[in-house]
N, C-alpha and C positions, 0 to 999 in steps of 0.2 A: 479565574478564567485564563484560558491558556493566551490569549493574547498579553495579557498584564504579566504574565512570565517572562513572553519572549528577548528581554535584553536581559532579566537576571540570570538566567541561565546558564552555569558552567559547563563546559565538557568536561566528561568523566576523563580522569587518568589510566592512560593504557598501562595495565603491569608491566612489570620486566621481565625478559624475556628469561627462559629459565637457563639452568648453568648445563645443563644435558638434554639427550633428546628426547621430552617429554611428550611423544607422539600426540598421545588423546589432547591432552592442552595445545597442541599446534592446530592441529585439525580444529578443533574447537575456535579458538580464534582466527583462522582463514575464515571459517564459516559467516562467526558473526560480522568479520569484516566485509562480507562479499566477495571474497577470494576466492571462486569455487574451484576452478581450475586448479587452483595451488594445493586447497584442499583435500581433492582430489590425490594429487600427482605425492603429497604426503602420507596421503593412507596406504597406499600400494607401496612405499616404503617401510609401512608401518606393520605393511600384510608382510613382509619379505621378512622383518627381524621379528615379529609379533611372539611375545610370553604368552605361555598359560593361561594365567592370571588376567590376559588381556581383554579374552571371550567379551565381556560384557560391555566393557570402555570402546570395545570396535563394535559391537551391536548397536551400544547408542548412537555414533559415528554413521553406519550405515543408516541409520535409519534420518537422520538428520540430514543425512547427504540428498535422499531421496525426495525429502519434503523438500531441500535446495532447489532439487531440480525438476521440481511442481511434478512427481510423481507420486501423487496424494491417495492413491491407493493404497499403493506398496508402503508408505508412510506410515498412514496410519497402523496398516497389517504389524509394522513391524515397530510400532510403539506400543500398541494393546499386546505382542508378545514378551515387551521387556518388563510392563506391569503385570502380566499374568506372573514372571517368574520372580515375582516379588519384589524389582528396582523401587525403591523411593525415591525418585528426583524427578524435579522440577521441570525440568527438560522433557520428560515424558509428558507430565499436562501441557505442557505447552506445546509441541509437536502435535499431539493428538489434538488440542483443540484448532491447531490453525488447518491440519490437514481436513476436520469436520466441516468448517466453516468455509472453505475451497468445494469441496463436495455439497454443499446447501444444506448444510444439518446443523443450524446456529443453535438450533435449544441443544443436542446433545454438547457442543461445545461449548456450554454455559460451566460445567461442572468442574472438566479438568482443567479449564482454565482459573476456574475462580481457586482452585486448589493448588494450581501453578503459582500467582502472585501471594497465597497464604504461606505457602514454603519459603518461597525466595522472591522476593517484593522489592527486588531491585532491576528484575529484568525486563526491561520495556516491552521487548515483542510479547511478553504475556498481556503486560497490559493495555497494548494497543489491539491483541486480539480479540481481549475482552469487552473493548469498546467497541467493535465490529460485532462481537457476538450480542451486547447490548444492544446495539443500535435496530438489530432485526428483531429484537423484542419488543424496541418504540420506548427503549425505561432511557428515556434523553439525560436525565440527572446521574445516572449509574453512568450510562455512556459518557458524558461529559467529564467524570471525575476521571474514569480509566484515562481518559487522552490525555488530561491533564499531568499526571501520574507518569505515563510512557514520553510525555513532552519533556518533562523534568529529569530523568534518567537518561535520553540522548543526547549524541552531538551530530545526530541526522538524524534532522525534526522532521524533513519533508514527508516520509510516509505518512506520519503520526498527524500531520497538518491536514495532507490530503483526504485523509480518513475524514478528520474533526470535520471539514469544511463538508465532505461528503451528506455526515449527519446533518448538519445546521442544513443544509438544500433538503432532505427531507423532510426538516423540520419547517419548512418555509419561511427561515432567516435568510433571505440569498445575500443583501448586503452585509453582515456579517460573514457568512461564507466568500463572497469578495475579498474581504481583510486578509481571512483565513487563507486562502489560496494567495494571494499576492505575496504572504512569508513563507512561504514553500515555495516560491519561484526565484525569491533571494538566494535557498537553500539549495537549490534543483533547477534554475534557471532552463534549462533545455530542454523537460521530464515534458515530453507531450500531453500526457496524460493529466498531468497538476495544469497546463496549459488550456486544454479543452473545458477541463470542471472549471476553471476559472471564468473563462470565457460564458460559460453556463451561468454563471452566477451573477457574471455582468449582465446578461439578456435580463435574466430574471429579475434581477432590481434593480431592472430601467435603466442601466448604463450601456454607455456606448463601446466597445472593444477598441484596443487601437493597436496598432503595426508593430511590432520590437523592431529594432534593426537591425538585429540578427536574421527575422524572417523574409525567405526568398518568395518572389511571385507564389510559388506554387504552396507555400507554405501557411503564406497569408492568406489564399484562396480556401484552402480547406480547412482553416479558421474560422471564413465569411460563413461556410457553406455549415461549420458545425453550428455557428450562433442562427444562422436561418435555421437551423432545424429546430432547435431548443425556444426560437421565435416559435415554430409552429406549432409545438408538444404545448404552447402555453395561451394558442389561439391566437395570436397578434399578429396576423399573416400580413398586413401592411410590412411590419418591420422583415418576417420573414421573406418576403418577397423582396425587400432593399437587397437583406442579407444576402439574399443566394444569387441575385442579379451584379450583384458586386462581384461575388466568387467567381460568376462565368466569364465575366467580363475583364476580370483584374487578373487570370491566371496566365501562365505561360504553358500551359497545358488544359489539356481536358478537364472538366472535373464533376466526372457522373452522378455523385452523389447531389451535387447542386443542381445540376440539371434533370434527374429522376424526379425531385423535390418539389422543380419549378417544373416540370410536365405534369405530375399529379395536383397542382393548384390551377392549373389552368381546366384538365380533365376537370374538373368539381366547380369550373366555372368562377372560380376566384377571382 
């Protein structure tokens, strides 16, 4: 289980940096680092000296730039072109399965993914993909293996957590997903979004949410105001009703979504 990993867990070692300028391998690691800008600002250097020879190393560049920049159309368009022209790599299942599963198409991105981590079974985003692409099949034990697999290959677990934790709330583990979310906030401490499913997962199994000290009034507020909702998606409009009277009342601002929440409970005679 991916929690029984999380202390033995190493970071992988970053290569060394090459002795020339190995364009496609720069770009390539801007990418996976999250450097997009940089990445960027390197290909158009790359476009300016580019060889012959280079054609396909800058297609698969482009097309990876593109899915960077959640332009999952053009992504994909331009990963099914490098497989039509006969590329074998890994990179293309993987690119196409995550740009599929952005666009709502998890079964077609069942295939190129599961043939992305057959090729190269070292590269996490295939198999955190694939655990996404699992998890909207409902196969929880496939899903669970992929996360485990993509947790073991990183040294930035919080996607790969936030995923896991996602699955376990649909699987209606929420204290477990609690766990899960609370080491991704180690990881990602600020990541809103690892914040809110956390907080989800507190309502859901019966725990209380509590303050960071980093969070300002208004921050906290729309914290209250998201665990009142996830109270109310789950029926227990007592607590919803705490939750989101807290929100109005504890912010230094407005905060509509708590008040629409508590106007439609009162409408319904709540």
């Amino acid at each position: 289980m991916i929690w029984a990993l999380l202390l033995a867990t190493a970071a992988p070692t970053a290569g060394a940096m090459p002795s020339s300028l190995d364009y496609a391998r720069l770009v390539e690691e801007a990418m996976d680092g999250g450097r997009i800008i940089q990445a960027q600002a390197m290909l158009g250097q790359w476009r300016a000296a580019a060889q012959p020879d280079d054609r396909q190393a800058m297609e698969m560049a482009d097309a990876r730039m593109a899915l960077e920049k959640r332009r999952d159309e053009e992504a994909l368009a331009r990963f099914a072109a490098l497989e039509q022209g006969g590329l074998r790599d890994c990179r293309v299942g993987e690119g196409r399965g995550i740009a599929l599963l952005r666009l709502g198409r998890a079964q077609e991105a069942l295939e190129p993914l599961r043939r992305a981590v057959a090729d190269c079974a070292g590269r996490w985003r295939s198999w955190n993909a694939l655990g996404v692409a699992y998890d909207q099949a409902e196969s929880w034990a496939l899903s669970s293996a992929a996360y485990e697999r993509a947790f073991q290959l990183t040294d930035k677990p919080s996607q790969v957590l936030n995923n896991y934790g996602l699955s376990l709330l649909k699987q209606g583990k929420a204290g477990k997903a609690a766990t899960i979310f609370d080491k991704a906030r180690e990881s990602a401490p600020d990541d809103a979004r690892i914040i809110a499913n956390g907080d989800t997962a507190y309502v859901m199994a019966g725990r209380d949410i509590s303050r960071r000290p980093a969070d300002t009034a208004d921050e906290w507020a729309r914290r209250l105001s998201n665990a009142g909702q996830a109270a109310m998606r789950m029926g227990d409009l007592p607590k919803a009703q705490a939750y989101l009277s807290r929100a109005v009342s504890e912010a230094d601002s407005f905060v509509p979504e708590a008040a629409a929440a508590l106007d439609s409970m009162k409408a319904a005679g709540k």
